[in-house]
C-alpha positions as CSV (number, residue, x, y, z in Angstrom):
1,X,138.2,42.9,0.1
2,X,140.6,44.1,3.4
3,X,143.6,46.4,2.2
4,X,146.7,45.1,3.7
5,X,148.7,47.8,5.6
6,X,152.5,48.0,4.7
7,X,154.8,47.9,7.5
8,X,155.3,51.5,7.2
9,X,152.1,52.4,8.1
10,X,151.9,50.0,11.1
11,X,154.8,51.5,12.9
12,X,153.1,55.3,12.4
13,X,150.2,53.6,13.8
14,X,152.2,51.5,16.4
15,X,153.9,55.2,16.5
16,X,150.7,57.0,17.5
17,X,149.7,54.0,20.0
18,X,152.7,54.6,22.0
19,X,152.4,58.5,22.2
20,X,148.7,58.2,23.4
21,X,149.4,56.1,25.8
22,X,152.3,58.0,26.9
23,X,150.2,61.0,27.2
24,X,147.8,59.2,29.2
25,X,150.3,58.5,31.9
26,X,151.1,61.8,32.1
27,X,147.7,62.7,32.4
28,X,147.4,60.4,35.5
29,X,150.7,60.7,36.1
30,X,149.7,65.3,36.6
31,X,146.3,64.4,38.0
32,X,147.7,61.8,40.9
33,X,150.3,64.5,41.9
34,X,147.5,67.6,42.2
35,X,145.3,65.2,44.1
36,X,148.3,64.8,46.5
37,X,148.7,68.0,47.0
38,X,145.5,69.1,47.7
39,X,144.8,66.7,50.2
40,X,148.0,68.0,52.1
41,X,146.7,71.4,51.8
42,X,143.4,70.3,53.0
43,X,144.9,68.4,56.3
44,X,146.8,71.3,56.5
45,X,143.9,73.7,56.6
46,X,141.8,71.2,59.0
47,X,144.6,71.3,61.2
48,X,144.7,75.2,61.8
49,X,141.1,75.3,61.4
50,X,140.9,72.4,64.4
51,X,143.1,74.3,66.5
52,X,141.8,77.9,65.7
53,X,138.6,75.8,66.8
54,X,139.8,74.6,70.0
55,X,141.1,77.9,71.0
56,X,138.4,79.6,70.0
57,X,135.8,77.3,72.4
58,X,138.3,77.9,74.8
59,X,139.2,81.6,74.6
60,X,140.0,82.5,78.1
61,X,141.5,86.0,77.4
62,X,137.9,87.5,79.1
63,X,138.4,85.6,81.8
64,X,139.2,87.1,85.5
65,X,141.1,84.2,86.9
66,X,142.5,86.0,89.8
67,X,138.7,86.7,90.7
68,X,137.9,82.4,89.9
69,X,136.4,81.3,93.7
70,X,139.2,78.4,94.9
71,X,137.3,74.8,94.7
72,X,135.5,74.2,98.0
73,X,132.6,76.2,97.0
74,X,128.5,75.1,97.5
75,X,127.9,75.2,93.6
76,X,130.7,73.1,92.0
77,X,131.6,69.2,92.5
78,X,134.7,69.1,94.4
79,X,137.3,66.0,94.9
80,X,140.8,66.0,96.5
81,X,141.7,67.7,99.9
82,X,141.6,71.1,101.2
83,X,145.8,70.4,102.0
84,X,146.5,69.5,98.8
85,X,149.4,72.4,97.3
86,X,147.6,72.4,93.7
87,X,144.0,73.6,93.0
88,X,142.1,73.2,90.1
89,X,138.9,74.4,88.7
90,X,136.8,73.2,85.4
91,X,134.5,75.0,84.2
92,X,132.3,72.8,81.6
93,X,128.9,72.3,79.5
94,X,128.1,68.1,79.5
95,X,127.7,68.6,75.6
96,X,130.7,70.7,74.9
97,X,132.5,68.0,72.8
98,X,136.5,69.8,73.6
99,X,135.3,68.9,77.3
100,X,134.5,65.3,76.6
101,X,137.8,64.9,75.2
102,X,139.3,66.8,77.6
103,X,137.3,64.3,80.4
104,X,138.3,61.3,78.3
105,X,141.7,62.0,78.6
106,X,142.5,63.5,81.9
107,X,139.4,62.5,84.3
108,X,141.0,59.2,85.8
109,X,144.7,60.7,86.3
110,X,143.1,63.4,87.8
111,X,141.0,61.7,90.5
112,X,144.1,59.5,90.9
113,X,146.0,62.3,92.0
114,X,143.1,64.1,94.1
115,X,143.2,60.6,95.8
116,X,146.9,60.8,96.5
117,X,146.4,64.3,97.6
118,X,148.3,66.1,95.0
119,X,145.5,68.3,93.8
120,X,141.7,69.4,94.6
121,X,139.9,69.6,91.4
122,X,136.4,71.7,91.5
123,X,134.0,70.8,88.3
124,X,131.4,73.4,87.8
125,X,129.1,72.3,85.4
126,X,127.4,75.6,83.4
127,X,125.0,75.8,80.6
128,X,126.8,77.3,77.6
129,X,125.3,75.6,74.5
130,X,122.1,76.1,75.2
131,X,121.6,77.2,71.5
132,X,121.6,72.8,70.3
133,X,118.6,72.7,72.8
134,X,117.6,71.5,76.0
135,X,120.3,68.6,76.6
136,X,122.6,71.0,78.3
137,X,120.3,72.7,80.7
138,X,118.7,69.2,80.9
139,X,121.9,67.5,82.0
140,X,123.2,70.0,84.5
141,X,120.3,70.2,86.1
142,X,119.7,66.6,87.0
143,X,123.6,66.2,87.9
144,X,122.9,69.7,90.5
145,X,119.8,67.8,91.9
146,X,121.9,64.2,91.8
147,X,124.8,66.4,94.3
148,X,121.8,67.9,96.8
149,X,120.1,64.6,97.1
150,X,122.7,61.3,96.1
151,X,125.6,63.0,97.7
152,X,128.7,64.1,95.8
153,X,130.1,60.6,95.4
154,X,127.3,59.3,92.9
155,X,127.6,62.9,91.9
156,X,131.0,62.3,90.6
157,X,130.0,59.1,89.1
158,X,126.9,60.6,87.1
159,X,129.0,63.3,86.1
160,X,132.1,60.8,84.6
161,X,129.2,59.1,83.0
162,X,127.0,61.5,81.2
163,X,130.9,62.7,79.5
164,X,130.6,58.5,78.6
165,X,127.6,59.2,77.1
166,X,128.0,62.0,75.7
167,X,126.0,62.9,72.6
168,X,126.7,65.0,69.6
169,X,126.1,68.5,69.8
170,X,123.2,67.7,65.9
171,X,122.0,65.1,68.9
172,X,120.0,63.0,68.8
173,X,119.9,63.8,72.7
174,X,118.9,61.4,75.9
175,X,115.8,61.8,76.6
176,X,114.8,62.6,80.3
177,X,114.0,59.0,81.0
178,X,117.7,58.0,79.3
179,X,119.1,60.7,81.7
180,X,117.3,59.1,84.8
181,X,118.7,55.7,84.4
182,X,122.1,56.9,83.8
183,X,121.8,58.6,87.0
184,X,120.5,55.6,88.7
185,X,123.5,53.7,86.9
186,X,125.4,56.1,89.4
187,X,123.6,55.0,92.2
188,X,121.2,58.3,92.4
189,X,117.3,57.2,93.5
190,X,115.9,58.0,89.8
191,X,112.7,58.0,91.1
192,X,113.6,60.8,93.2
193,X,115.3,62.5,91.3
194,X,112.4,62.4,88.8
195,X,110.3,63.9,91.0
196,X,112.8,66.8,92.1
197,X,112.8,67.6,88.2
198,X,108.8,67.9,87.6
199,X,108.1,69.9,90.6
200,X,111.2,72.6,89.0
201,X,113.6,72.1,91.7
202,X,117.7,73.0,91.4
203,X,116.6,75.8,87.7
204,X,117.0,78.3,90.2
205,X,120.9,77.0,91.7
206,X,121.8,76.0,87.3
207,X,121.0,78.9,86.5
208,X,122.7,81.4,89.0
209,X,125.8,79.0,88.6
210,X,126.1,79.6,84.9
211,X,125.3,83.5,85.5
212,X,128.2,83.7,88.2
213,X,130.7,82.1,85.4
214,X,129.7,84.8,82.7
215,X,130.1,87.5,85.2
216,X,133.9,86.2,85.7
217,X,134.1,86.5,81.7
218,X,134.0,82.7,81.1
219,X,132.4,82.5,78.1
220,X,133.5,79.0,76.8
221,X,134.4,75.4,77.7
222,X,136.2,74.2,79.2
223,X,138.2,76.9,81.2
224,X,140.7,75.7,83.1
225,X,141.9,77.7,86.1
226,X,145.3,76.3,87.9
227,X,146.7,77.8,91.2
228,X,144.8,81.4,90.4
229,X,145.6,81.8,86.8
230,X,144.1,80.5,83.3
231,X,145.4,77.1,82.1
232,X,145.8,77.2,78.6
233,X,148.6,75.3,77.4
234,X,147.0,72.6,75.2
235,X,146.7,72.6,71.3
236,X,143.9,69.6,71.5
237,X,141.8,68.3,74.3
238,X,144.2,65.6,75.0
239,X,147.2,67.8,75.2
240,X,145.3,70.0,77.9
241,X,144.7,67.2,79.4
242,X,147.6,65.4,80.0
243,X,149.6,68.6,80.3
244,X,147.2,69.6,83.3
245,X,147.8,66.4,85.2
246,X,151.8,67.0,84.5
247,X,151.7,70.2,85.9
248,X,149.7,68.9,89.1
249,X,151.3,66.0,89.3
């Protein structure tokens, strides 16, 4: 037999619905607002941390720029002409992942404006991060033995493409056989080049050209040297970039 409830008890319980439910929204209601705020305070945080990050990889403060060899010399990839009234050297690892932005952004507009005379650009290709394996050490070399051999033309391609192609720094990395095509993509004789590698050829040149940038207190990548003096003015890869080829332009 079911006990009928008076209507005074089904507005307490009608009463108690409402106030649950209230106090559910408010629960939500709290919990959507800290979520909010947390994720502000963690985009805030990556932020910083990015750009602590990028300056950090970048720290030129070691670095003797006024001591920095013009481009034009016998280790580095060179473009633009001797006359041109801006000179630029890069100093860069082909896994360093701030220098594949950094290519991404500013390689065309660059070589644009080394075509148009505006600036001579020097690439010197080092082996900083060395400690994620071989692929560094790996890379520069076959780009050194791609300049001695293909010419610095298909240098300059091999060199826009391995930054195309570039892996992660956890990898996984190019094998040797990947890194032979992509040079013959750029027009190198793989073949050749293949050979040059086995019998040990250019470790000697890699390794003196990374030693020579240490000595000069560049201990990260990219460093950017303008005119004589350390370019740094860049939060992000992109704005060193594209404030680079203002300054040049």
């Amino acid at each position: 037999m079911s006990t009928k409830l008076s209507n005074k008890e089904k507005q307490r319980r009608r009463a108690e619905r409402a106030a649950a439910a209230l106090k559910e929204r408010q629960r939500r209601e709290r919990r959507r607002r800290l979520l909010s705020v947390v994720g502000v305070v963690v985009a805030i945080v990556l932020v910083v941390a990015g750009g602590f990050l990028i300056s950090s990889m970048r720290d030129d403060t070691k670095v003797d720029a006024a001591k920095i060899p013009p481009p034009g010399g016998s280790y580095g990839l060179t473009i633009g002409p001797d006359s041109a009234p801006h000179k630029v050297v890069v100093y860069e690892d082909f896994l360093c992942p701030i220098c594949g932005e950094f290519e991404k952004t500013g390689h065309e507009q660059l070589e644009q404006l080394a075509d148009q005379g505006k600036v001579q650009v020097e690439y010197r290709p080092i082996v900083i991060l060395d400690r994620f394996g071989t692929y560094s050490a790996r890379a520069t070399l076959m780009w050194w033995l791609v300049k001695q051999h293909d010419g610095d033309a298909v240098a300059q391609k091999f060199h826009d493409l391995l930054y195309a192609n570039q892996p992660s720094e956890e990898g996984p990395f190019p094998s040797r056989d990947d890194l032979y095509a992509l040079a013959g993509q750029a027009g190198a004789d793989a073949a050749a080049l293949k050979a040059s590698v086995e019998a040990s050829e250019g470790a000697q040149e890699v390794a003196e050209g990374t030693k020579d940038a240490e000595a000069l207190g560049v201990s990260s990548t990219p460093t950017l040297v303008l005119d004589g003096e350390a370019f740094t003015n860049g939060r992000t890869p992109a704005d060193l970039a594209n404030n680079l080829v203002k300054a040049v332009q």
